[in-house]
N, C-alpha and C positions, 0 to 999 in steps of 0.2 A: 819391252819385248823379251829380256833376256832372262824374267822369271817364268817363262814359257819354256826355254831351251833344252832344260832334261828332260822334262814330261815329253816333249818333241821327238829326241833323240831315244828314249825310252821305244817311243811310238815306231822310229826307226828299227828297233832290234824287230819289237815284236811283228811288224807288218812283214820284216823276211821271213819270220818262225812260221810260214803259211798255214803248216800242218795243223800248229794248235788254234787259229783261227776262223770264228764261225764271219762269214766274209756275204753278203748281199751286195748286189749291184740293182739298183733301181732306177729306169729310165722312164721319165713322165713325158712325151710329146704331145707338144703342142699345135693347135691347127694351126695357125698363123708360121710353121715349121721349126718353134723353137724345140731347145728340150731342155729338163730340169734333170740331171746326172747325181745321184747320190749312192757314195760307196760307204758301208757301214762294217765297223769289223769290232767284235765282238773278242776280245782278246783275253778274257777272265781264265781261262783254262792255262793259255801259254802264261800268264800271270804267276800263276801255282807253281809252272814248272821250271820257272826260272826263279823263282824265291827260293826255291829248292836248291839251287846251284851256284845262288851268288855268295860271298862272304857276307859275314855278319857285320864288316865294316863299312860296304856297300851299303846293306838293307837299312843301318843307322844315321846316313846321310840327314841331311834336311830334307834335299829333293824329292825323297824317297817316303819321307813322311808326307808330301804332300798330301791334301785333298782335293780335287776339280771337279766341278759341273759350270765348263763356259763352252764360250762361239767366239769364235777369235777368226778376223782373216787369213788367209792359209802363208800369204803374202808376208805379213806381218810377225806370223809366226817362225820364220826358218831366221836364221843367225844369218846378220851382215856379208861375212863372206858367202853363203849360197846365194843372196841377193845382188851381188859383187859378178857373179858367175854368170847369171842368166842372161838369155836373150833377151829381146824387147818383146818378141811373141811370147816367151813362156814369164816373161814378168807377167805381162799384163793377165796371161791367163790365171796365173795363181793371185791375183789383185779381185778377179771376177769369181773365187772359190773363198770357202769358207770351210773353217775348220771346228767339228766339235768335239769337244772332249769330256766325259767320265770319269773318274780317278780317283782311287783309293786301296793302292795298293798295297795298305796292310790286312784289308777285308777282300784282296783277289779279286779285285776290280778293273776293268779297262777295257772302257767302248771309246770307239773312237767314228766319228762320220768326215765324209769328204762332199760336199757339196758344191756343185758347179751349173750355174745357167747357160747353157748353150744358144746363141743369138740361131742357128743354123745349122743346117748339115756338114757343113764345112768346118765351122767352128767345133762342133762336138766330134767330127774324124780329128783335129788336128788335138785334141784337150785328151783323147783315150790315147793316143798315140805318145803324146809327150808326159804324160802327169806320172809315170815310174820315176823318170828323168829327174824332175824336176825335188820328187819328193825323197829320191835315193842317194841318186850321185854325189850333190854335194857336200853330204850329211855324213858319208861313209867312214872316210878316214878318221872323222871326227868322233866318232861313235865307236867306233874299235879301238882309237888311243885313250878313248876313256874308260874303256871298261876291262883293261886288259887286266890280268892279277883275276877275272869274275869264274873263268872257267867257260867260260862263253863267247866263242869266233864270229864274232860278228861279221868278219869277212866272207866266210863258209855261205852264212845264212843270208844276207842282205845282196840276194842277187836280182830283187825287181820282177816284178809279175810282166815283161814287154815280149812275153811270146804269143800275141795275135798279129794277127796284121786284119785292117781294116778296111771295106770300102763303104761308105754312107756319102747317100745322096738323098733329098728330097721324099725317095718312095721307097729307097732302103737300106736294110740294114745288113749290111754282111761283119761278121769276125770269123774270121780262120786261124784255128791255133796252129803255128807254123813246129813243126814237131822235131827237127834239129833244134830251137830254140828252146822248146821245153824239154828237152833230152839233157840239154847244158843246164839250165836250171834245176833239174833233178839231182845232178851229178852235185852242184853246188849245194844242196839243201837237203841231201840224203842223211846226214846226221840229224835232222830236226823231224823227218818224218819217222827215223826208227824211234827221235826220242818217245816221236808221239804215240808211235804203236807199246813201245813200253810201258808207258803210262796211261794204257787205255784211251786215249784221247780219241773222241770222236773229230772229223773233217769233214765238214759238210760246207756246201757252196750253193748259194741260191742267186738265181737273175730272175725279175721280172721288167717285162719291157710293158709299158701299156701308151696305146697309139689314140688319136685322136679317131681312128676312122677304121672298120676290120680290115682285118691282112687279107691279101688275097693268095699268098703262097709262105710257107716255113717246110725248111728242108730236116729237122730235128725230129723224128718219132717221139725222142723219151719228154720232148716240149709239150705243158699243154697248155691248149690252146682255151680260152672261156668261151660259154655259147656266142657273145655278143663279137667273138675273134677282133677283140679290140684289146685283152690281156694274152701275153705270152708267159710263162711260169718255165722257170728251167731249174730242177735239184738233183744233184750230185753230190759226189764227195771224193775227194782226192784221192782215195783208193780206185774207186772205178776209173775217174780220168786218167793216174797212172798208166792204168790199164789198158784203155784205148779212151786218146789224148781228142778223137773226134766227136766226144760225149761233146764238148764243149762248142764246135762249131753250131753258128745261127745264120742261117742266109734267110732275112724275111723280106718278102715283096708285099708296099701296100701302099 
């Protein structure tokens, strides 16, 4: 497990660097009420712009020379002491996720996937709500005493995407971005979005949700809907939600 740890801890900077992050969220439901949750983030751009700013004694590590193309449990993946920390609900849930990773970070490489089966409606509110938690908190400390000397706060930036609040039940799907919460997270991660507007860096964010059966109501204009209203499609980019933070809500009935 422990030759996972930096590529992990890595994956920690970049997942707060939101701005330079091309970031999908893909929800597959099942008739039977399950659902298959995969979060995909595309990090090759923030890649660029942190090789850019770390020392040349950093980028010379071993770690760093890494290469990866694996699937590792997500569980499996975090260091003993964040295993040490968790609940028995968020053990188990990160036991029922799986992690992939991309990597080669001398060619500005780094995709990373978060895959999770949800048994239920209940199960996938409790897995959106907790998996910041699970994949930030205990990694943080650890991650900023490592990289200090880099020129890069990882305290600033690793502040957790946990500004929705949720209600999912059976026939739907509500998120609401709670807009104090994303107010604090902007204030935390305002250096990473100007770095990104400095360096041209595009912010795009895509959700598709696709249901077993069509929707019979979604409250989103900029959403669209496919003739069969059985795919939802949502694209944005963190300059508009800046803007107005309600780009992001989805209340779908079906």
């Amino acid at each position: 497990m422990k030759k996972f740890y930096y590529p992990i801890l890595f994956f920690v900077l970049l997942l707060g660097l939101s701005s330079c992050v091309d970031i999908e969220e893909r929800y597959d439901f099942k008739p039977d009420g399950s659902c298959n949750v995969l979060y995909s983030f595309d990090m090759s751009s923030a890649v660029s712009v942190l090789m850019n700013i770390m020392s040349d004694s950093i980028k010379s590590t071993p770690q760093f020379s890494m290469a990866k193309d694996t699937t590792l449990n997500f569980y499996s993946a975090l260091p003993d002491s964040s295993q040490q920390k968790m609940t028995f609900e968020e053990a188990n849930m990160a036991k029922t996720s799986n992690l992939t990773v991309k990597m080669d970070l001398k060619k500005n490489i780094m995709k990373v996937g978060i895959n999770h089966h949800a048994k239920n409606s209940a199960d996938l509110e409790y897995y959106l709500k907790h998996l910041s938690k699970i994949s930030m908190n205990s990694q943080l400390n650890a991650a900023t005493k490592n990289k200090k000397g880099t020129g890069f706060d990882a305290q600033q930036l690793v502040a957790g995407e946990d500004y929705y609040s949720y209600e999912i039940t059976p026939h739907k799907f509500y998120r609401v971005i709670d807009k104090a919460k994303f107010n604090s997270f902007l204030k935390k991660t305002s250096s990473a979005f100007s770095m990104a507007k400095a360096m041209l860096i595009d912010m795009p964010y895509k959700v598709v949700l696709n249901f077993a059966k069509p929707i019979k109501k979604i409250n989103n204009p900029k959403a669209i809907v496919s003739a069969d209203r059985k795919r939802v499609t949502l694209v944005t980019n963190m300059d508009d939600v800046i803007k107005n933070p309600s780009l992001m809500n989805l209340k779908i009935d079906f």
